[in-house]
C-alpha positions in Angstrom: 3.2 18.3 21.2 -0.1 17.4 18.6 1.8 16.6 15.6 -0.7 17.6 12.2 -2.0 14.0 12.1 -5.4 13.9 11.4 -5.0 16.9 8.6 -6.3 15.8 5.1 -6.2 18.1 1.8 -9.4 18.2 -0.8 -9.1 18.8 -3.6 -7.0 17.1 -6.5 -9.0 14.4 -8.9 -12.1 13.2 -8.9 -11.9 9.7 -7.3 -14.3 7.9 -10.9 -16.1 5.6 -8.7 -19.6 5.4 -6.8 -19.2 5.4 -3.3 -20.6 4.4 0.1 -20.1 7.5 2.2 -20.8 6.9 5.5 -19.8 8.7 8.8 -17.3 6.7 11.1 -18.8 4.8 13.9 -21.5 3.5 11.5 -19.9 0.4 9.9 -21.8 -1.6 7.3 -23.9 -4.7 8.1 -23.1 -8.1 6.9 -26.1 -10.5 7.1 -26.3 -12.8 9.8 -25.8 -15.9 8.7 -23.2 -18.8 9.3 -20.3 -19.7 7.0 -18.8 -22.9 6.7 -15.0 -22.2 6.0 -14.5 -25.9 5.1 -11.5 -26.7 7.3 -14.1 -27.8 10.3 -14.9 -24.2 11.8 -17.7 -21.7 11.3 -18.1 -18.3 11.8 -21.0 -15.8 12.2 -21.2 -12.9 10.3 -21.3 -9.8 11.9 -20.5 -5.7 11.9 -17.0 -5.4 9.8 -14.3 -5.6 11.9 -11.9 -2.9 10.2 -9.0 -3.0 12.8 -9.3 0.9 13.0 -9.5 2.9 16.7 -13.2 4.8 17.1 -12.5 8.4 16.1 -10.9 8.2 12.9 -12.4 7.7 9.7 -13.4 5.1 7.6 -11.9 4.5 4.5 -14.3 4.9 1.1 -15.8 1.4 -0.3 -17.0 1.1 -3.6 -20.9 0.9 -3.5 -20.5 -1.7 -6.1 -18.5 -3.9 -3.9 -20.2 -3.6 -0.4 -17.6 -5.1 2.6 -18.9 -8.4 3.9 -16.6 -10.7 6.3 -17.8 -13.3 3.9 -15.6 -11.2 1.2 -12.7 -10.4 3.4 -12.5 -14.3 4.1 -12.6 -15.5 0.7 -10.5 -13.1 -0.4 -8.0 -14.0 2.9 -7.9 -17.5 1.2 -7.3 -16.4 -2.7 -4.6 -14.3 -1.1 -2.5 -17.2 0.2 -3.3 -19.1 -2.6 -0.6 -20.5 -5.4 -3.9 -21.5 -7.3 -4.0 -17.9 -8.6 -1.1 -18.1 -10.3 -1.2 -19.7 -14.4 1.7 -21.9 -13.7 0.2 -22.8 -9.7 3.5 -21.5 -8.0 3.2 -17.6 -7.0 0.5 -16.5 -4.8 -0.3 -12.5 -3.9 1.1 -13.5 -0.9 4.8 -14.5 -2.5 5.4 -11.0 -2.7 3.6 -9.3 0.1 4.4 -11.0 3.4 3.2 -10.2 6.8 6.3 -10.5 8.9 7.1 -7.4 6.8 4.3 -5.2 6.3 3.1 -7.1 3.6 6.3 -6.2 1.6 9.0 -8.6 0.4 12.1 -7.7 1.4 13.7 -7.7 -2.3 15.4 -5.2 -4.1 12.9 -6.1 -7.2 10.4 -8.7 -7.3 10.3 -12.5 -9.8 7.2 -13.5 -11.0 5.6 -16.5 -11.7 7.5 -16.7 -14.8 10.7 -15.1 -13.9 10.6 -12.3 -15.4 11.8 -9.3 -12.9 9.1 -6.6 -12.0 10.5 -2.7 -12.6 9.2 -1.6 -9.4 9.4 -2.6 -5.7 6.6 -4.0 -4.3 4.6 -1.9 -1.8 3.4 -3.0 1.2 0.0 -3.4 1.7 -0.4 -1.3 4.7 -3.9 1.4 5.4 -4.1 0.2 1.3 -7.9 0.8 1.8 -7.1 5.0 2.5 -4.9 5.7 -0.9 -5.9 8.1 -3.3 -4.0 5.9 -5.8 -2.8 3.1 -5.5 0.0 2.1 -7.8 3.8 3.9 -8.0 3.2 5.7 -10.7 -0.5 5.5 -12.5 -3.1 8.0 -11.8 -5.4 6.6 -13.4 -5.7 4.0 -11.0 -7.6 5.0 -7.7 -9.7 1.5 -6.2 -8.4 -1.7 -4.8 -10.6 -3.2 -7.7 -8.9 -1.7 -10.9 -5.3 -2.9 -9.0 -6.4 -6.9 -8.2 -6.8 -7.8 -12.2 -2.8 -6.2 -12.8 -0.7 -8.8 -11.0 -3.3 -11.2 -12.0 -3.7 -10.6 -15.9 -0.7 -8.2 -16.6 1.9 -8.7 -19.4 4.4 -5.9 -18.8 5.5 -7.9 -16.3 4.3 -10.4 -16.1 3.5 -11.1 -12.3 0.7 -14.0 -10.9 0.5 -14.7 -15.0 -3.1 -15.5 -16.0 -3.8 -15.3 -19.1 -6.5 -16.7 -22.5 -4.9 -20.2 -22.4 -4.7 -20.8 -18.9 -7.7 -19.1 -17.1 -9.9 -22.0 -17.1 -7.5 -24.6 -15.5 -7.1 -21.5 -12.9 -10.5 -21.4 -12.4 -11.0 -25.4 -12.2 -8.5 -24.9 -9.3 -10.7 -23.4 -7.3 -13.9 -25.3 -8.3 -11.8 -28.4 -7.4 -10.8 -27.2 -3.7 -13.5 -28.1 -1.2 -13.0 -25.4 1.0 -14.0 -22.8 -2.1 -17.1 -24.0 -2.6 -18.5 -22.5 0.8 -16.0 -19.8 0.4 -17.3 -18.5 -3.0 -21.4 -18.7 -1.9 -21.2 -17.4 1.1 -19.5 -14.1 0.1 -21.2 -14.1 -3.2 -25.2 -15.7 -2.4 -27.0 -14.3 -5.5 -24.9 -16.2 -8.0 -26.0 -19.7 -9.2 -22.4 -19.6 -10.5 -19.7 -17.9 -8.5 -16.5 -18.8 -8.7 -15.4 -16.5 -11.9 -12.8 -13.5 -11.3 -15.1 -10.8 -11.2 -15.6 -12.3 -7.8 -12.3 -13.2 -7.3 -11.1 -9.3 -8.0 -13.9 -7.7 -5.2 -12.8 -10.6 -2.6 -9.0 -9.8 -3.2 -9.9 -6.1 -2.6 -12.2 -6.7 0.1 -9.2 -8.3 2.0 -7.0 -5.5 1.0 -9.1 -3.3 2.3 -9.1 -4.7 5.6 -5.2 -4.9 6.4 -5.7 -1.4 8.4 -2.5 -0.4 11.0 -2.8 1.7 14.1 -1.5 0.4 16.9 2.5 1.3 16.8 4.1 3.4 19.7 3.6 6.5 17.7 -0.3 6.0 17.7 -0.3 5.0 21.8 1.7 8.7 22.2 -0.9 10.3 20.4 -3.3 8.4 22.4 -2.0 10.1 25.9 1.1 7.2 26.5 3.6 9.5 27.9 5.9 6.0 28.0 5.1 5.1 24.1 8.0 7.2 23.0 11.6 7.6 23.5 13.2 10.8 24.0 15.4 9.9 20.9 11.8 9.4 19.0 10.2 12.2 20.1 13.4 14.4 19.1 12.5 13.0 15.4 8.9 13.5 16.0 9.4 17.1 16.2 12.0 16.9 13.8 9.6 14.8 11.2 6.5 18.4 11.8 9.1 20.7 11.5 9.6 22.8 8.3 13.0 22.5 8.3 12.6 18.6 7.4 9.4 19.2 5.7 8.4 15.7 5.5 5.0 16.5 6.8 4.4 18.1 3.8 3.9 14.8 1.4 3.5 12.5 4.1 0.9 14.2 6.3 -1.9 13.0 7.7 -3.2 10.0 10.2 -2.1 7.3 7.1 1.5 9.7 7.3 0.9 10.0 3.0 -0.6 13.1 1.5 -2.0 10.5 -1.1 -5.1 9.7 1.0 -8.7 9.2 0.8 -11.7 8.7 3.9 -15.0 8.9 4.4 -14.6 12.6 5.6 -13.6 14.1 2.2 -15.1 14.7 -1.1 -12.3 14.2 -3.5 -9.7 12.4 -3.9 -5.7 14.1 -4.2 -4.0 11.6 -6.6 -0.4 13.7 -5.8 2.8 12.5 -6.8 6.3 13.7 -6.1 9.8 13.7 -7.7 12.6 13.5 -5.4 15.4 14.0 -6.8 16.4 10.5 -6.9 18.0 10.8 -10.6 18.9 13.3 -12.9 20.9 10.8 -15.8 20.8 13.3 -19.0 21.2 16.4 -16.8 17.7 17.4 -18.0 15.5 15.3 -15.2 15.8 11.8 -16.9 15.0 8.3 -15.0 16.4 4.7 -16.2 13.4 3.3 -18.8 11.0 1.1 -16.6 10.9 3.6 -13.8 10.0 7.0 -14.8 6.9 7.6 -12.8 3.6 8.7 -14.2 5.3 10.6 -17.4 5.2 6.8 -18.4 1.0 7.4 -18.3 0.9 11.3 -19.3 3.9 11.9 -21.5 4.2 15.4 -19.6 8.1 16.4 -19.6 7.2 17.7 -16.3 5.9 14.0 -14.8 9.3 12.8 -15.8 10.2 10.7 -12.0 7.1 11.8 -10.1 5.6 8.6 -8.0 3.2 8.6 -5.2 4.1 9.3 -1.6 4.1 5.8 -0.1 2.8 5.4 3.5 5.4 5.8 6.4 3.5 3.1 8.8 5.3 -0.2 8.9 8.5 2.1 7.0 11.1 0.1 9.3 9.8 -3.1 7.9 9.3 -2.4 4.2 13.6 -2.1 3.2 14.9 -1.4 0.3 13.3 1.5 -0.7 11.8 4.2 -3.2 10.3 2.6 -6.4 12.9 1.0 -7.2 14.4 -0.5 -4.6 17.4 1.8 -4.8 18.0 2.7 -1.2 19.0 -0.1 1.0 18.1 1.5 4.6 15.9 3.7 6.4 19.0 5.9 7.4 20.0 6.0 3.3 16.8 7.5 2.9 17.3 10.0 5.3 20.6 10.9 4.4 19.1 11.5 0.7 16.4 13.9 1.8 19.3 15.7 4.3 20.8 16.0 0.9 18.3 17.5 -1.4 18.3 14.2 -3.9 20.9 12.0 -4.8 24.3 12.1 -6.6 25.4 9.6 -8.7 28.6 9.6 -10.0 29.6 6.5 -12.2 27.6 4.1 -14.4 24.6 3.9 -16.3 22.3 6.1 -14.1 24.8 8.6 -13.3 24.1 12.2 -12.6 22.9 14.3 -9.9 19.8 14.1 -8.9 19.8 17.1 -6.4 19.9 19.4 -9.4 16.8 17.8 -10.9 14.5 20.2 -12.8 11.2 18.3 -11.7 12.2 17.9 -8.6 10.1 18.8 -5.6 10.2 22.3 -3.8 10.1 20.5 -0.4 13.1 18.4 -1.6 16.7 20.2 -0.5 19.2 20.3 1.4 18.2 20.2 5.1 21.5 20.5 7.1 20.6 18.2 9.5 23.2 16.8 11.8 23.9 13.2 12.5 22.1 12.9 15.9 19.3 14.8 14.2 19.4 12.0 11.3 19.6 9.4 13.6 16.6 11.0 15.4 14.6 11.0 12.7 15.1 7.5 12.1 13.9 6.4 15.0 10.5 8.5 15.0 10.3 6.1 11.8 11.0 3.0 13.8 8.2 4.3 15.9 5.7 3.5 13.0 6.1 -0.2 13.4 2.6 -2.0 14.1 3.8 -5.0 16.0 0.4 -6.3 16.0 -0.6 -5.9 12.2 2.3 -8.3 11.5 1.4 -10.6 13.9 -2.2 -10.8 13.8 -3.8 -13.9 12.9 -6.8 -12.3 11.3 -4.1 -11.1 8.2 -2.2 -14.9 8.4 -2.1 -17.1 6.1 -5.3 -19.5 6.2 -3.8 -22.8 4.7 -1.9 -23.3 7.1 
């Protein structure tokens, strides 16, 4: 069986930025020169190393931030780095950790202030390939416009940067030997270049390198007749079947209908409700978490968020956008269900009887070796490699 993977729908909005559209197999150049990482080791520049198989395509790259090793590197280091933070103590990484698909585990994450962020974090998985790339804002569709939020953001307040502290952040990293080579190399034509305009295109030059293809799923599809169980291959089919539907917003090689390559000419900035609450009988979500009706105002937006990847799903617990679902098979059961039914407390009501709710959301009849199938195709997403690989690890150490 040839599951739909490689299927990718136009259309949708306009992706608003300029961008380098090159075939796959034709990586861009980084110049050849030597960089000086500051901790006793060099490198040489050379072709991008994307961590994508020949044959699929590139992800889009903004032509006003080309993709440099030099970038990737630097932004490798800010990553890691505490120093980004206005108080020193949360780092990007604090809250997107390898071990777990660059995910953190938590129900809903702290940040540098304590103050409790309203959604999940995502992990940071194929980020390089979304259409969007926030829960719930449309308006938000390159690595780029992301990087300043966590940094600069109020409403919540995440890595905290802000007027009276931005300078000391900056003096940080002017402070830090290692930078100094760091900054020049990815950024040569600036006399001065540690400033966060930098900072923001080598955070998203990193981002855009933590690519995932290498689970058992992708060496089935590759011809391993071993890769998958029988179990897993039960959910496979299950998974491209319309009577789960899940294909349909979680299609293509990234397993997400919200997807963008080299191979299309718009972007499909989609988002779905599920049928995860219904608290005033009329389609409501808790305050905090009501999807992109928080950007549009739309009645009908009310609870729609954007398909997350399924790569790395096993690793990335607890689930949806708010961290509602505590396991892989809770998710199941809710889409065996149609949406969720709650019964007592603030958010009670039944979300299967949503009005917003999604066409391909309802009740699927599946049995419990059928559910328990489908988990384990899921389980098949898992990229031991990408959460292992020194390439994505933490440089400071």
């Amino acid at each position: 069986m040839k599951p739909v993977t490689f299927l990718h729908k136009t259309g949708g909005a306009t992706l608003l930025m300029g961008c380098v559209l090159l075939l796959a197999g034709c990586p861009e150049k980084a110049s050849h020169t030597t960089i000086d990482t500051g901790d006793g080791t060099t490198f040489a520049s050379r072709d991008f190393n994307w961590n994508i198989p020949s044959g699929y395509p590139l992800p889009v790259v903004p032509i006003t931030n080309p993709l440099t090793e030099e970038k990737f590197q630097l932004g490798k280091h800010l990553f890691y780095d505490p120093r980004l933070s206005g108080n020193g103590t949360k780092a990007c990484a604090s809250c997107h950790i390898q071990s777990l698909a660059f995910s953190d585990g938590v129900t809903r994450a702290l940040g540098s202030t304590g103050m409790m962020h309203p959604r999940n974090s995502q992990a940071l998985v194929n980020i390089a390939y979304n259409a969007s790339v926030n829960w719930g804002n449309p308006t938000t569709v390159s690595l780029e416009q992301q990087a300043p939020v966590p940094m600069f953001g109020e409403f919540p307040v995440e890595l905290g940067i802000n007027d009276d502290n931005k300078d000391g952040v900056l003096a940080r990293f002017k402070a830090e030997p290692r930078y100094a080579g760091l900054f020049s190399s990815a950024f040569p034509g600036d006399a001065n270049p540690i400033n966060f305009d930098n900072i923001v295109n080598a955070l998203a030059s990193f981002g855009r390198g933590l690519n995932s293809f290498k689970s058992p799923f992708d060496r089935h599809e590759a011809g391993d007749t071993t890769a998958l169980s029988d179990t897993q291959i039960r959910g496979m089919r299950l998974f491209f079947d319309e009577k789960t539907e899940c294909f349909h917003c979680h299609d293509g090689m990234n397993f997400t209908q919200s997807s963008y390559d080299r191979t299309q000419s718009f972007a499909d900035t989609v988002f779905f409700n599920n049928g995860l609450y219904n608290t005033d009988g009329k389609g409501g979500y808790p305050e905090g978490g009501q999807g992109i009706y928080e950007i549009t105002g739309k009645a009908a937006d009310m609870g729609r968020f954007r398909p997350p990847t399924l790569r790395n799903i096993a690793l990335t617990a607890p689930y949806m956008h708010d961290g509602s679902l505590k396991t892989l098979e809770d998710v199941v059961r809710h889409y065996n269900a149609g949406g969720r039914n709650i019964t007592a407390g603030a958010n009670a009501g039944d979300g299967r009887l949503n009005p917003n709710k999604s066409s391909f959301v309802r009740p699927i009849g599946m049995t419990e070796q059928e559910i328990q199938d489908l988990v384990a195709f899921l389980e098949s997403l898992t990229d031991q490699d990408f959460i292992t690989n020194p390439r994505f690890a933490n440089p400071w150490k």
